[in-house]
C-alpha positions as CSV (number, residue, x, y, z in Angstrom):
1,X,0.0,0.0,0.0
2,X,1.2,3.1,-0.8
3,X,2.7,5.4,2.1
4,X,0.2,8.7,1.6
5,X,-2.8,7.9,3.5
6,X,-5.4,9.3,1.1
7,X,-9.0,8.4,1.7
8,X,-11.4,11.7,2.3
9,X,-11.2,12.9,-1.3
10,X,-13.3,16.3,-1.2
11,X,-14.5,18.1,-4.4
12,X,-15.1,21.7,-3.5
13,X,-17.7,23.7,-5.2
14,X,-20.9,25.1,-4.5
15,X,-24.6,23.6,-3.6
16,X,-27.6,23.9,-6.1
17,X,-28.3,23.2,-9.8
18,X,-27.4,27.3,-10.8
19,X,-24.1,26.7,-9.5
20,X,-23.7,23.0,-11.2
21,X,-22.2,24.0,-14.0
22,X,-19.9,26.7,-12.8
23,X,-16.3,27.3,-13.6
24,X,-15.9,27.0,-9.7
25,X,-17.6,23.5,-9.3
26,X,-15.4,21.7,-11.1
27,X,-14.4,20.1,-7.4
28,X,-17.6,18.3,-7.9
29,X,-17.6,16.9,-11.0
30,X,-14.4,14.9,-11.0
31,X,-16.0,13.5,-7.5
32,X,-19.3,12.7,-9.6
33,X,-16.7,11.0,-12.3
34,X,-15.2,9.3,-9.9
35,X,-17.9,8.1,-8.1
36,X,-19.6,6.8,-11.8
37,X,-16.2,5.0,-12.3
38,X,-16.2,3.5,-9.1
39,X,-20.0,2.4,-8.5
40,X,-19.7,4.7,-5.2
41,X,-23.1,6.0,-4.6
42,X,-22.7,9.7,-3.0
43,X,-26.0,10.3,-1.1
44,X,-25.7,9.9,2.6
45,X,-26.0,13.3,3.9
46,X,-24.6,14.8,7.4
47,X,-21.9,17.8,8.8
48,X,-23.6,19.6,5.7
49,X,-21.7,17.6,3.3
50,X,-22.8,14.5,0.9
51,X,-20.4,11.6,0.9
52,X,-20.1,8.0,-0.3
53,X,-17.8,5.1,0.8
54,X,-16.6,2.7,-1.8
55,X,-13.2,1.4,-3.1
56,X,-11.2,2.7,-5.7
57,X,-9.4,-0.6,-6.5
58,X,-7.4,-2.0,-3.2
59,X,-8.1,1.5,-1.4
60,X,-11.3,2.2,0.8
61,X,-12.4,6.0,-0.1
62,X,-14.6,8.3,1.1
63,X,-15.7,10.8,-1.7
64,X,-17.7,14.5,-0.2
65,X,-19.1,17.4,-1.7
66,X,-19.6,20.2,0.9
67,X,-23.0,21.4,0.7
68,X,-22.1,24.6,2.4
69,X,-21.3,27.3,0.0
70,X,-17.5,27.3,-1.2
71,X,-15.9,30.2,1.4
72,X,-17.6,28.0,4.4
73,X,-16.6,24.3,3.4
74,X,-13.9,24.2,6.0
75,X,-16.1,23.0,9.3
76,X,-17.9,20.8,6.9
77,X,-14.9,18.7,5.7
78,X,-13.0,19.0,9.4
79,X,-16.4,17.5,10.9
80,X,-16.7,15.1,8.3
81,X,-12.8,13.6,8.7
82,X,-13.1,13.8,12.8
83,X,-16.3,11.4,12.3
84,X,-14.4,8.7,10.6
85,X,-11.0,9.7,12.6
86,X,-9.2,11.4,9.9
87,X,-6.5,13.8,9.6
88,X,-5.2,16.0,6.9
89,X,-3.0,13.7,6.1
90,X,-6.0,11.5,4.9
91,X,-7.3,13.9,2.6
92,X,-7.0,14.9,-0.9
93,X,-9.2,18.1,-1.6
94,X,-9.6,18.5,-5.4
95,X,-10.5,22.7,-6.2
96,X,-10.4,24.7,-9.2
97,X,-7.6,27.0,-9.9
98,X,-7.6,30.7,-11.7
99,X,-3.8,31.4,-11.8
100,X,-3.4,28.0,-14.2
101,X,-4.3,28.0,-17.5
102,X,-7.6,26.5,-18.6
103,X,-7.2,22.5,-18.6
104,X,-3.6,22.4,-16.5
105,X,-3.3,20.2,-13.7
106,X,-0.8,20.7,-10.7
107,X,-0.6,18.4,-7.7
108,X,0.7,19.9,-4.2
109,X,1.5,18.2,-1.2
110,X,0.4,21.3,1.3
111,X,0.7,24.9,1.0
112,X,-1.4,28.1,1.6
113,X,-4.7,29.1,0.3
114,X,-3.6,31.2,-2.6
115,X,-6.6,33.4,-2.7
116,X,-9.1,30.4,-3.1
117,X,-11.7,30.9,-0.3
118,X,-12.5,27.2,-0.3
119,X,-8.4,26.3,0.6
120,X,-8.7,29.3,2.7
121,X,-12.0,27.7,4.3
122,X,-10.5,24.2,5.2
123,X,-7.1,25.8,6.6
124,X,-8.9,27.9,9.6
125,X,-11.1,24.6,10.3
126,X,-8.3,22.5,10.5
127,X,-5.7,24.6,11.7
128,X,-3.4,23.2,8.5
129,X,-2.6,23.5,5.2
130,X,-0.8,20.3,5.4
131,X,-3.0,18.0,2.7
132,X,-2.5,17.4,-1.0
133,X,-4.6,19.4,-3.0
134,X,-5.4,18.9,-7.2
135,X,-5.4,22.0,-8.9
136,X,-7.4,22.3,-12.1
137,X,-6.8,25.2,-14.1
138,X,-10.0,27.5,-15.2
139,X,-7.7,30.2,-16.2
140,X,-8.5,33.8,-15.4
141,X,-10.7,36.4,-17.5
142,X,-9.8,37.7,-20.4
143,X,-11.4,41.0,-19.9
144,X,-12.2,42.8,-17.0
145,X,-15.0,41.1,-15.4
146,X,-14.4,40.2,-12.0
147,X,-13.2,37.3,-10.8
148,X,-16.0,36.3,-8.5
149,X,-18.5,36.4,-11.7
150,X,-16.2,34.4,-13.9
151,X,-15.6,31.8,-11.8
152,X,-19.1,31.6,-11.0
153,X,-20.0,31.4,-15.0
154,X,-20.3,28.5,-16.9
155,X,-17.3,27.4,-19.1
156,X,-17.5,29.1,-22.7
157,X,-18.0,26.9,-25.9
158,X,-14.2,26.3,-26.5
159,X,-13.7,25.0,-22.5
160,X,-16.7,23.5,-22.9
161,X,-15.7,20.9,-26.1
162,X,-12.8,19.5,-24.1
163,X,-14.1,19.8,-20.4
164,X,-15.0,16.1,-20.2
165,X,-10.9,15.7,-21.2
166,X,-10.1,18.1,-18.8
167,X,-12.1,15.9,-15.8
168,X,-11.4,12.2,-17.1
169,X,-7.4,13.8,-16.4
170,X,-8.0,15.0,-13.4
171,X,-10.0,12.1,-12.6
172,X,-6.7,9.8,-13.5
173,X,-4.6,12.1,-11.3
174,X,-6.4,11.1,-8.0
175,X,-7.0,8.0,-8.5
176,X,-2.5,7.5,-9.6
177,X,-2.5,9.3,-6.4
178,X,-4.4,7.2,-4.4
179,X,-3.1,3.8,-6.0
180,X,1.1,5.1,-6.4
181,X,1.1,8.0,-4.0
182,X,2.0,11.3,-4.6
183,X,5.5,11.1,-6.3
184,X,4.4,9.4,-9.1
185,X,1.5,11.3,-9.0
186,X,3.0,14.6,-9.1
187,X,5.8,13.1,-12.0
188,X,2.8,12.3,-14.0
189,X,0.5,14.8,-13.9
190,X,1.7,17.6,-12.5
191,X,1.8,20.6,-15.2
192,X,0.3,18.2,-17.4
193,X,-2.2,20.2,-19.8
194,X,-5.4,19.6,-22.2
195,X,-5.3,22.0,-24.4
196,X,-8.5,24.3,-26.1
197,X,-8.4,23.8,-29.9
């Protein structure tokens, strides 16, 4: 078994069908990929959050959606890993990313919240930044709409033709995570890139 202890893998994003297909939920749909893959049926509901347990090959996951809005997922997520006597070192939070270009991927062992209220969210509750984190790139605006309303816009037609690309990669980076651990994770996918044609 590999030696990172990965089993709460969190998708952030943000509750209701307006916000479903939103630059910012794209947390959410690698866990709903995922969770296709993997027959893992994400329905039970408590701490505000919506979570399944299943196996992703030889490993026992937990997938979660917080159903809190993104800048108040922290408690959510901390109340959720305490439950099943997890630390940060069992989790793998999967977020969108503004400061990557559309479609990158980049893998991070810890760090700070680099302006993303949802990191920022989860460090306060846990006291931490010290969990892995996949970043998937939405880019930033190229005009000067603000960043709140892009990220909470839908992707454009361009983003949109190879989104499913962009999550099946992601998708393939946590679970080489899960099953390899993070260095060949990070060797594979890190900076890796689907690009809009």
């Amino acid at each position: 078994m590999p030696k990172d202890r990965f089993r709460l893998i969190v998708g952030l994003g943000n509750p209701g069908e307006a916000y479903r297909p939103a630059r910012h939920n794209i947390g959410f749909m690698v866990i709903d990929r995922l969770a296709h893959r993997h027959s893992i049926l994400v329905g039970k509901r408590r701490f505000e959050a919506v979570f399944g347990l299943g196996r992703v090959e030889e490993r026992s996951v937990i997938l979660a959606k917080p159903m809190t809005f993104m800048n108040l997922c922290g408690p959510a997520v901390r109340n959720l890993a305490h439950f099943f006597n997890l630390d940060t070192k069992d989790l793998l939070v999967i977020h969108d990313d503004i400061d990557l270009v559309f479609g990158k991927i980049k893998i991070k062992q810890k760090g700070g919240d680099g302006g993303h209220n949802g990191l920022k969210s989860l460090i306060e509750a846990f006291g931490s930044g010290a969990f892995a984190r996949v970043r998937i790139g939405i880019g930033r605006p190229d005009t000067k709409q603000e960043v709140k309303g892009y990220v909470l816009n839908r992707f454009d037609a361009q983003q949109v033709a190879v989104l499913d690309k962009v999550i099946t990669m992601a998708q393939d980076a946590v679970e080489t995570l899960l099953l390899k651990g993070l260095t060949q994770g990070m060797n594979r996918f890190s900076g890796k890139e689907v690009g809009v044609k």
